[in-house]
C-alpha positions in Angstrom: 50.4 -10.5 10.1 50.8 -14.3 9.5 50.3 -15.6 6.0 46.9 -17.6 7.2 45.4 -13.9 7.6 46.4 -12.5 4.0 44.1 -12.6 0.8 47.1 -14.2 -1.4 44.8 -14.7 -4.6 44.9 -11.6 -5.2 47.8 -9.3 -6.5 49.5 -6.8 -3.7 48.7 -3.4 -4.4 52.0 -1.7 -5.5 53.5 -4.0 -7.2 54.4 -3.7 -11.0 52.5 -4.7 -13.2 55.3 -5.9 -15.2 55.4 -8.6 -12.3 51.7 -9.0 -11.3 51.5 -11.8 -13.8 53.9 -14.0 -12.6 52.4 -13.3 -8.5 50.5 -16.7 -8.5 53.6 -18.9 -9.5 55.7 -17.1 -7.0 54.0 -17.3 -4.0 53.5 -21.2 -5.2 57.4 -21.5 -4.9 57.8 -19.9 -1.7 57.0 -21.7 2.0 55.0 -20.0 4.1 57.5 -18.1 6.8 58.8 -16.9 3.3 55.8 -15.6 1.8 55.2 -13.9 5.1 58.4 -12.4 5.4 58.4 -11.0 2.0 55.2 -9.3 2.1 55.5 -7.9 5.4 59.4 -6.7 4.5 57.8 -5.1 0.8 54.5 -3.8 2.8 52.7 -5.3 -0.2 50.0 -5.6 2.5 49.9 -2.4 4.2 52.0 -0.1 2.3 54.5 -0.1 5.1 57.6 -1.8 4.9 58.4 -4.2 7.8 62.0 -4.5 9.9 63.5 -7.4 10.6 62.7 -7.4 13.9 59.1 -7.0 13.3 58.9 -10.1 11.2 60.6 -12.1 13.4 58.2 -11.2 15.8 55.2 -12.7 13.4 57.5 -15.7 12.6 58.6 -16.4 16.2 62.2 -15.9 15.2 64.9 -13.5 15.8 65.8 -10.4 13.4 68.5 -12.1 12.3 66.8 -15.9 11.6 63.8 -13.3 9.8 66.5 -11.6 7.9 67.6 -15.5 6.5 64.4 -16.6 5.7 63.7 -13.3 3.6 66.8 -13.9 1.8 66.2 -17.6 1.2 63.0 -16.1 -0.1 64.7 -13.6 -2.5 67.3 -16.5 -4.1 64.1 -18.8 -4.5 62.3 -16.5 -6.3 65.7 -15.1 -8.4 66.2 -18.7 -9.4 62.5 -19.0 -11.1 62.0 -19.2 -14.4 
């Protein structure tokens, strides 16, 4: 599911609440290959996690390329303040 076809105003169902709050200045920091790739590997979406290999797939990348771009994801977000 490419980030185009998700609702990203609203909070994914499942996560924290704890975290909820800060949703809208995340998904501002992230590009778009990593929003997708972080939802779809969380299953914030559908409630079902996502392999690598399936990203990739919705990114036009290889597992491993889709396994970078959720990591860039991860430090971008880990650096946020």
């Amino acid at each position: 599911m490419p980030v185009s076809d998700l609702d990203l105003s609203t909070v994914p169902e499942g996560l924290p609440a704890d975290l909820a709050s800060a949703w809208s200045t995340a998904i501002a920091s992230l590009t778009d290959r990593e929003l997708s790739a972080v939802v779809l590997r969380f299953g914030f979406r559908t409630g079902k996690p996502e392999s690598f290999a399936a990203i990739g797939r919705v990114l036009g990348a290889n597992w491993i390329r889709a396994q970078a771009i959720f990591t860039n994801a991860l430090g971008r977000l880990g650096r946020m303040e």
